[in-house]
KEROKOL-682974 format. One record per atom (N, C-alpha, C): residue in three letters; atom name; x, y, z. Coordinates in Angstrom, 1 decimal, m for minus. Atoms other than C-alpha are relative to their C-alpha. Layout:
DRENKE   res   atom        X        Y        Z
DRENKE   Ala     CA        X        Y        Z
...
***
This chain:
DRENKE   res   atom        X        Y        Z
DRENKE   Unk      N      1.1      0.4      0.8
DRENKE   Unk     CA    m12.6     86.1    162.6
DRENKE   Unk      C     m0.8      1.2     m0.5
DRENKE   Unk      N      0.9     m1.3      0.5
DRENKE   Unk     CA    m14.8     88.0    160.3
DRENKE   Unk      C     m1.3     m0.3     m0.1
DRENKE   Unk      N      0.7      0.7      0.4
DRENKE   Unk     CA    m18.2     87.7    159.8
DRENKE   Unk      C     m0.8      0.7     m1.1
DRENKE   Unk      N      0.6     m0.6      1.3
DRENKE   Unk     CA    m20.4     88.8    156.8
DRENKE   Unk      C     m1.2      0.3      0.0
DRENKE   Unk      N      1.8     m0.2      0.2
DRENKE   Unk     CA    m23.8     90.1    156.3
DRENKE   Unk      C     m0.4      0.7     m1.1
DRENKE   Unk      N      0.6     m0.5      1.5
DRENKE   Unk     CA    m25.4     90.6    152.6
DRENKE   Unk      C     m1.1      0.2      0.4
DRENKE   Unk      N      1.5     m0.4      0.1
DRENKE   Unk     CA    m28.4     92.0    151.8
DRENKE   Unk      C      0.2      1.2     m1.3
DRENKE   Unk      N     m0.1     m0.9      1.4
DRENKE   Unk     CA    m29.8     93.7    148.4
DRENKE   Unk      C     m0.4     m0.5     m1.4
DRENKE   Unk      N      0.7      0.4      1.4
DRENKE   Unk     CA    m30.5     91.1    146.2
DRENKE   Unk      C     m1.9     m0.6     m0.2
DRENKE   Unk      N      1.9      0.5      0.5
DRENKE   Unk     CA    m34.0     89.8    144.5
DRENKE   Unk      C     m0.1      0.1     m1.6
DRENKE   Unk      N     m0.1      0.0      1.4
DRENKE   Unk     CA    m35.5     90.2    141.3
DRENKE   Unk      C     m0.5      1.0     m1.1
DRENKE   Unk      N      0.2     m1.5      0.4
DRENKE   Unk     CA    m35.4     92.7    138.6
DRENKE   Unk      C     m0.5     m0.6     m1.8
DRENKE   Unk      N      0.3      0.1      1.8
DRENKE   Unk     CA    m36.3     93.1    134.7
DRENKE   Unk      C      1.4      0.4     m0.4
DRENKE   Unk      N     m0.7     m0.5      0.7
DRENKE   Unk     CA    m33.8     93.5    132.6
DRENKE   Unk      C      0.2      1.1     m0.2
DRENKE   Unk      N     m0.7     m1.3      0.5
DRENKE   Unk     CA    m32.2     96.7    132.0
DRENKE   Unk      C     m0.3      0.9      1.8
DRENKE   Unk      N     m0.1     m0.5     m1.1
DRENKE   Unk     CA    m32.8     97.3    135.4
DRENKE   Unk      C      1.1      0.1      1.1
DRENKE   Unk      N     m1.1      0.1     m0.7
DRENKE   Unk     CA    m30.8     97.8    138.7
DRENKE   Unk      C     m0.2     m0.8      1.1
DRENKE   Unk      N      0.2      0.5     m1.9
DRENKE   Unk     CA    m29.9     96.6    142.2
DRENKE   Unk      C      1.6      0.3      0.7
DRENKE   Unk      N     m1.3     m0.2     m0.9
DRENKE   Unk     CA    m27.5     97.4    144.9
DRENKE   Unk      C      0.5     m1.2      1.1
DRENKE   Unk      N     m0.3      1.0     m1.2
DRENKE   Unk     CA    m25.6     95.1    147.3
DRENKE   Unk      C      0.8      0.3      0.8
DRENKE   Unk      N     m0.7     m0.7     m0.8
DRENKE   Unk     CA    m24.3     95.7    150.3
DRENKE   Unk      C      0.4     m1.2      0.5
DRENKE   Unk      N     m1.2      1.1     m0.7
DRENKE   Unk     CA    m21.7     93.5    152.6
DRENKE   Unk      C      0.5      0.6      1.1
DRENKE   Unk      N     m0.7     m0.7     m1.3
DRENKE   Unk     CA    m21.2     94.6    156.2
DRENKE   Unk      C      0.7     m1.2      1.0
DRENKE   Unk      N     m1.0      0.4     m0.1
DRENKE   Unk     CA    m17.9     93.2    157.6
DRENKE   Unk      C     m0.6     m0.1      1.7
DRENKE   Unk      N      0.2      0.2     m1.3
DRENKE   Unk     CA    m18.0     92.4    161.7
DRENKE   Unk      C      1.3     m0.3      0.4
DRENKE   Unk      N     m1.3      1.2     m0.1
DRENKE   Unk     CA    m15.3     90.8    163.8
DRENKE   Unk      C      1.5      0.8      0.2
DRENKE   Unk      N     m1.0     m0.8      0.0
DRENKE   Unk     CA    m11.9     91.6    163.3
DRENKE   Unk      C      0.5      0.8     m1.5
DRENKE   Unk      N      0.2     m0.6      1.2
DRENKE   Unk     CA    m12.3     94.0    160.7
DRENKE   Unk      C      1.6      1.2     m0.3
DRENKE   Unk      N     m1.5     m0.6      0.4
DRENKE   Unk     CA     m8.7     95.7    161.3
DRENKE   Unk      C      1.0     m0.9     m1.0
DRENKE   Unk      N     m0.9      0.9      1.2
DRENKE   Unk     CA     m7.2     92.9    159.0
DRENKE   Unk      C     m0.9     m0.2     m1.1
DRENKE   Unk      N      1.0      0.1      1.4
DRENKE   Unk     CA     m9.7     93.2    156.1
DRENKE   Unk      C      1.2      1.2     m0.9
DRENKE   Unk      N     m1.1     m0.6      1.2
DRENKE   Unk     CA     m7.3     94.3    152.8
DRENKE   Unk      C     m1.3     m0.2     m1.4
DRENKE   Unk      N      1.0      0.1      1.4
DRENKE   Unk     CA     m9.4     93.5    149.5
DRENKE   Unk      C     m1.1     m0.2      0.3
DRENKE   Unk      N      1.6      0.2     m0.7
DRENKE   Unk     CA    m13.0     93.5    150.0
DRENKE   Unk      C     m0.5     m0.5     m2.1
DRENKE   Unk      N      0.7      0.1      1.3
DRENKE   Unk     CA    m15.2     91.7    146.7
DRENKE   Unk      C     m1.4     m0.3     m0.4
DRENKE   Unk      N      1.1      0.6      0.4
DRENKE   Unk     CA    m18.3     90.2    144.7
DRENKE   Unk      C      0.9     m1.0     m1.0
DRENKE   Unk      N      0.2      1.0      0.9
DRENKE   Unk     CA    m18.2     86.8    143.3
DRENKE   Unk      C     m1.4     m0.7     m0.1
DRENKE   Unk      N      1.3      0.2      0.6
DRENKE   Unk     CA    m21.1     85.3    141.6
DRENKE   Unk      C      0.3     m1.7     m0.6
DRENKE   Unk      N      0.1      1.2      0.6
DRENKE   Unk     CA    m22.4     81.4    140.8
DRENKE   Unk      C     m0.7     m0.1     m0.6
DRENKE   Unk      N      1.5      0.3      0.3
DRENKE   Unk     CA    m25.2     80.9    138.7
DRENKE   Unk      C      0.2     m1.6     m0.2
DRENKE   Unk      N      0.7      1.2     m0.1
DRENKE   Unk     CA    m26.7     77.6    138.1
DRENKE   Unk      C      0.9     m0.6     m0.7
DRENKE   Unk      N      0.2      1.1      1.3
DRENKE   Unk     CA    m24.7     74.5    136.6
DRENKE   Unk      C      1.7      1.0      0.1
DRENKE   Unk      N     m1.8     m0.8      0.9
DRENKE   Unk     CA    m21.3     76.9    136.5
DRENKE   Unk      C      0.6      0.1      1.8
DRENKE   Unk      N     m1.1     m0.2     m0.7
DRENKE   Unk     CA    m18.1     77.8    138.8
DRENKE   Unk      C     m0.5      1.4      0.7
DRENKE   Unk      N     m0.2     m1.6     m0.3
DRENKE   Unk     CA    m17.9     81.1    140.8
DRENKE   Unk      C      1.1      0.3     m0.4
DRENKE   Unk      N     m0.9     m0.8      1.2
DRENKE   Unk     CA    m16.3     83.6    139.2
DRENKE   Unk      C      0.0      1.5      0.5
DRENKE   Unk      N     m0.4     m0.8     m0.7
DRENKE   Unk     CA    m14.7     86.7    140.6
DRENKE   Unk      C     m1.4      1.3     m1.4
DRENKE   Unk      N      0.5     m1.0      0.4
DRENKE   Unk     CA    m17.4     90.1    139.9
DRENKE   Unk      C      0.9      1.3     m0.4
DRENKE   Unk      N     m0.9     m1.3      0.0
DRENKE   Unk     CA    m15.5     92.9    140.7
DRENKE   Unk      C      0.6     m0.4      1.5
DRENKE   Unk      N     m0.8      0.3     m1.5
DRENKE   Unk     CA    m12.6     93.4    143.6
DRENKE   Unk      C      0.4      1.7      0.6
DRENKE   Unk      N     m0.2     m0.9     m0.3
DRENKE   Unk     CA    m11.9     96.6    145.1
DRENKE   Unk      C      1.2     m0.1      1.4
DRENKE   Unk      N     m1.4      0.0     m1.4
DRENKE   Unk     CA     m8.2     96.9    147.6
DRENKE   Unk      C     m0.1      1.2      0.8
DRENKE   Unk      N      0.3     m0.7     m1.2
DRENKE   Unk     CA     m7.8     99.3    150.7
DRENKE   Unk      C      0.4      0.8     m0.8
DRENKE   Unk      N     m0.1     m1.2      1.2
DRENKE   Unk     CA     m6.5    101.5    147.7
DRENKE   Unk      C     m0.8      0.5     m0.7
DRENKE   Unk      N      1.1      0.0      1.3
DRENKE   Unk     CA     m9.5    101.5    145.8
DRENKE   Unk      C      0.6      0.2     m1.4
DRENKE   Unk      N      0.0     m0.1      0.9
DRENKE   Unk     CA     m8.1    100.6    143.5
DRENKE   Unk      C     m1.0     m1.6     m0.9
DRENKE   Unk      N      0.8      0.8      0.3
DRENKE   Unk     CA    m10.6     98.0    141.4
DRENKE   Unk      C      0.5     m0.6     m1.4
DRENKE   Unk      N     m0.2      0.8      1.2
DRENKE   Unk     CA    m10.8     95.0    139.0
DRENKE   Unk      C     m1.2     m0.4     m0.2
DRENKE   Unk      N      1.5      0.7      0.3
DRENKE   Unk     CA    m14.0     93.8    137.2
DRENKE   Unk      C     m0.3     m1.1     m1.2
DRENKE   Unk      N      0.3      1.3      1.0
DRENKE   Unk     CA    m14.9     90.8    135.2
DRENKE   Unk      C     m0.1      1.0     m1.4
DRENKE   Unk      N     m0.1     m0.3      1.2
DRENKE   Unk     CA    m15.1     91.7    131.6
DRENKE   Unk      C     m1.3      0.1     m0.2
DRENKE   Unk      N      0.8      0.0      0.5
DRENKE   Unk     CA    m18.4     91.0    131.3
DRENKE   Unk      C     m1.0      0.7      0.8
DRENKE   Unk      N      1.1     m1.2     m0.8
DRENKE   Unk     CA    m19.7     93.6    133.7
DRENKE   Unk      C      0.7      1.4      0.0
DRENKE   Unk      N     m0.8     m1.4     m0.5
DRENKE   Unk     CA    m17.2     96.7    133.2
DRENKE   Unk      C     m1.1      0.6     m0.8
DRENKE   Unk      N      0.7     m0.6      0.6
DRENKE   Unk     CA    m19.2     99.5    132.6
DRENKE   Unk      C     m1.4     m0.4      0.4
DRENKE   Unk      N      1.1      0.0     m0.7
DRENKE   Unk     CA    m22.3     98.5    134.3
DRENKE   Unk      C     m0.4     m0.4      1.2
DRENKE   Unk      N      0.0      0.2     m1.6
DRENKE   Unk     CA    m21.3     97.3    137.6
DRENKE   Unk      C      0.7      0.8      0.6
DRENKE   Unk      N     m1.5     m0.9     m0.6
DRENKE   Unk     CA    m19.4     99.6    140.1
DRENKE   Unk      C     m0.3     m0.3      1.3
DRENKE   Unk      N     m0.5      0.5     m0.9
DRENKE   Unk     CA    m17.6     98.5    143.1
DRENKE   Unk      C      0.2      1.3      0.9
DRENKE   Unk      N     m0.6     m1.4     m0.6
DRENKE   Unk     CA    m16.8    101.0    146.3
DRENKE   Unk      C     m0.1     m0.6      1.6
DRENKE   Unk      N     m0.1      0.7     m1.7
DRENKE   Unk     CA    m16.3     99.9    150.2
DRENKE   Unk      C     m0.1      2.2      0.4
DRENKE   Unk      N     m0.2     m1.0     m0.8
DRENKE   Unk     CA    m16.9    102.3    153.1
DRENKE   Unk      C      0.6     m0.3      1.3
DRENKE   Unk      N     m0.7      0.9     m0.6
DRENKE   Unk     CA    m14.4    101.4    155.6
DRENKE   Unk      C     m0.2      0.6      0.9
DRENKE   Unk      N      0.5     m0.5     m1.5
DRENKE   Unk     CA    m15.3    103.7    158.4
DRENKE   Unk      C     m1.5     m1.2      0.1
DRENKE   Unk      N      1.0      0.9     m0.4
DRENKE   Unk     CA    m18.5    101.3    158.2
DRENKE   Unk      C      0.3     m1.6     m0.5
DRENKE   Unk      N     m0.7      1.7     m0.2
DRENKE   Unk     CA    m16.5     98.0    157.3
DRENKE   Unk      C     m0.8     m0.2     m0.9
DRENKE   Unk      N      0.9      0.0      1.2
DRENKE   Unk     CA    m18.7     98.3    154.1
DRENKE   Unk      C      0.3     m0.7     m1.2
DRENKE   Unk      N     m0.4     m0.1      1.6
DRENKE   Unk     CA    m18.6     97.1    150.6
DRENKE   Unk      C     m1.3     m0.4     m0.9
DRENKE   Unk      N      1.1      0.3      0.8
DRENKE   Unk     CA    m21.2     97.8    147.8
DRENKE   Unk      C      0.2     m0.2     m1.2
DRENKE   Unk      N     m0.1      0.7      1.7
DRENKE   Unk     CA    m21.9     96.3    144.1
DRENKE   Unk      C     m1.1      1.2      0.1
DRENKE   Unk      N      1.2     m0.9      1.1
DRENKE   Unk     CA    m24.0     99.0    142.0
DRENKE   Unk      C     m0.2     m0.5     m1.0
DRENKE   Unk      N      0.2      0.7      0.9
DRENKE   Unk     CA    m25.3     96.9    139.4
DRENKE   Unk      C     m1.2      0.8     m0.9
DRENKE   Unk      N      0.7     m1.4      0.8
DRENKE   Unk     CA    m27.0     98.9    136.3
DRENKE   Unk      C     m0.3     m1.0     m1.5
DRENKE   Unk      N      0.9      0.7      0.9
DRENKE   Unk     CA    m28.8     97.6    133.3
DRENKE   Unk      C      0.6     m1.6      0.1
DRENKE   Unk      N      0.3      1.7      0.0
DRENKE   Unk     CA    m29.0     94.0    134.1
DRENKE   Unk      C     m0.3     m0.3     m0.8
DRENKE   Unk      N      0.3      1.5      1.1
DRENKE   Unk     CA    m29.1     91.0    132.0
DRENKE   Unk      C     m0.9     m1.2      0.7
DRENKE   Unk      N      0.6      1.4     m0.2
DRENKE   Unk     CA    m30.9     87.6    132.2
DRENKE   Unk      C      1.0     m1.0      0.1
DRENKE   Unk      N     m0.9      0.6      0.1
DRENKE   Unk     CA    m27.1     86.5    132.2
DRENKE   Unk      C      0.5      0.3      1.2
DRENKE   Unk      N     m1.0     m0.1     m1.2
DRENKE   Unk     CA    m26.0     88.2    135.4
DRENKE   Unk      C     m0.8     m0.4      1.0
DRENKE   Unk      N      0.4      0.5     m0.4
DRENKE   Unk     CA    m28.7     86.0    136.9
DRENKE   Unk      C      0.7     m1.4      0.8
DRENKE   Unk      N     m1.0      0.5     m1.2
DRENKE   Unk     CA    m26.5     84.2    140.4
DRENKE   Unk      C     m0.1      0.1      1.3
DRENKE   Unk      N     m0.1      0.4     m1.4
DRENKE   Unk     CA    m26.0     83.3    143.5
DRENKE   Unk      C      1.1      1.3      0.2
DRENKE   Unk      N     m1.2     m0.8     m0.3
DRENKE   Unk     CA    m23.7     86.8    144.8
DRENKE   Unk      C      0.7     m0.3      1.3
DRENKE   Unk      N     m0.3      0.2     m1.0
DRENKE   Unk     CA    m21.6     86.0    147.3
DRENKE   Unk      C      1.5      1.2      0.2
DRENKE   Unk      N     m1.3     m1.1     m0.7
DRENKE   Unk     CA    m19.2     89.0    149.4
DRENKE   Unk      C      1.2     m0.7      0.3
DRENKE   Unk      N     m1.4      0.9     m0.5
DRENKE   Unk     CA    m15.3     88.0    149.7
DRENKE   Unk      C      0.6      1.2      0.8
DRENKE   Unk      N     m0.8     m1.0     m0.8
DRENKE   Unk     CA    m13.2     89.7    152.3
DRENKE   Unk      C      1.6     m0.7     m0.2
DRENKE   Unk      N     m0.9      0.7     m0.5
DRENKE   Unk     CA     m9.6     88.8    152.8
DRENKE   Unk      C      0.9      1.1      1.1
DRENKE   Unk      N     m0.4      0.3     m1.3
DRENKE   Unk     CA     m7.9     88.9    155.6
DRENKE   Unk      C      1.4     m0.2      0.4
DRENKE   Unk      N     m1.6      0.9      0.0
DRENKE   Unk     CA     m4.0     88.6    156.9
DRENKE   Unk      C      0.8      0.5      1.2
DRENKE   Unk      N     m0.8      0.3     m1.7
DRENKE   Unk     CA     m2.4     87.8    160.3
DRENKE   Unk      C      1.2     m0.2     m0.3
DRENKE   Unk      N     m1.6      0.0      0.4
DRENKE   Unk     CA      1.1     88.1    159.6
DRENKE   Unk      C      0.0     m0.1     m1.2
DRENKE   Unk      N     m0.4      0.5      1.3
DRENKE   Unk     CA      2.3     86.0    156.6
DRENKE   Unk      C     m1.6     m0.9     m0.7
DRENKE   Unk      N      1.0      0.8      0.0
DRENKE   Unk     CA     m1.4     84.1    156.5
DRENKE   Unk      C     m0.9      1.0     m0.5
DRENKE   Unk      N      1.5     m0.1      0.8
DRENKE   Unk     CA     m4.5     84.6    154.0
DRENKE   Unk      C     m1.0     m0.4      0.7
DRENKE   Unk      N      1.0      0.7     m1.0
DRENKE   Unk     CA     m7.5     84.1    155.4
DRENKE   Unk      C     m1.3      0.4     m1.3
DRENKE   Unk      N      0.9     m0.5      0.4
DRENKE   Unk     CA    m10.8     84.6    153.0
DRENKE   Unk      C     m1.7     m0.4      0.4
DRENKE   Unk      N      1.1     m0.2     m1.0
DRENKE   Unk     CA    m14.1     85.4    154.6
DRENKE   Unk      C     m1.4     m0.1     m1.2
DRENKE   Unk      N      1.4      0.3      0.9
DRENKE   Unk     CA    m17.7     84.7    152.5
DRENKE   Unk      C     m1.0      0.2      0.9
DRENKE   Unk      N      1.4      0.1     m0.5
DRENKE   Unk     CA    m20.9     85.8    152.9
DRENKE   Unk      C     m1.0     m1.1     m0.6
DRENKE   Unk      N      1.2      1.0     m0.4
DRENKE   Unk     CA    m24.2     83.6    153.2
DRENKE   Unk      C     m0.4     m0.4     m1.7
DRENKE   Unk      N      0.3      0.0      1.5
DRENKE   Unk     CA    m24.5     84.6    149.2
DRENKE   Unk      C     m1.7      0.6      0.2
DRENKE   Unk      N      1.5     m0.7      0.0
DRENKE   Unk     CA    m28.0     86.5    148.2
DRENKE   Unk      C     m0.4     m0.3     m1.8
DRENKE   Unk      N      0.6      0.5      0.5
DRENKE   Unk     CA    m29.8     85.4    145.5
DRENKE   Unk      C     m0.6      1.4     m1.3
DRENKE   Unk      N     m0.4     m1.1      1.2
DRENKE   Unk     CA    m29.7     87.9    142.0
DRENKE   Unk      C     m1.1     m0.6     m1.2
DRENKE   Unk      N      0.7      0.3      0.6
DRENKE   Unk     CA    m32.5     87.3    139.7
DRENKE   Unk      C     m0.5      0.8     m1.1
DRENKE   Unk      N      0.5     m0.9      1.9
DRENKE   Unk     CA    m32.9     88.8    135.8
DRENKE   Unk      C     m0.9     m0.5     m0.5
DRENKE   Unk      N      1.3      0.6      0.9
DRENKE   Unk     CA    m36.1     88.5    134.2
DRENKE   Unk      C      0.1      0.2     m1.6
DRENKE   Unk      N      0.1     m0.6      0.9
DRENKE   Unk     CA    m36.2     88.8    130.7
DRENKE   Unk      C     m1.3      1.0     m0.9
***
């Protein structure tokens, strides 16, 4: 089992920033992709950015260039740097881990933290 703990979000102005952090617990020797996914209101979640034990990263289209992804795995870490904000990237953030016991996926979510754009 893994367990999750966010913290970082709140509310900002536009063109502003915020950081989010995601500290991993548990059995953190099987954590492989660490991410951000995001719901806002009335819509689906939808993958943010994904970062693998390679760092190597993927990011939505509609945030390359002003979001940046990075894990610190000696501290079982993974942070979103989020940089001029919109009144669009206004969501619910929630941390994804995954996870894998042999042949088996497992994906771990945090509590979600609460991301708020003003215009």
């Amino acid at each position: 089992q893994v367990q999750l703990v966010e913290s970082g979000g709140g509310l900002v102005q536009a063109g502003g920033s915020l950081r989010l952090s995601c500290s991993a617990s548990g059995s953190t020797f099987s954590i492989t992709d660490m991410g951000w996914y995001r719901q806002a209101a009335g819509k689906e979640r939808e993958l943010v950015a994904d970062i693998t034990l390679g760092d190597d990263t993927t990011y939505a289209d509609s945030v390359k260039g002003r979001f940046t992804i990075s894990r610190d795995n000696a501290k079982n870490t993974v942070y979103l740097q989020m940089n001029t904000l919109k009144p669009d990237d206004t969501a619910v953030y929630y941390c994804n881990v995954v996870s894998w016991y042999g042949n088996f996926r497992y994906d771990y979510w945090g509590q979600g933290t609460q991301v708020t754009v003003s215009s």
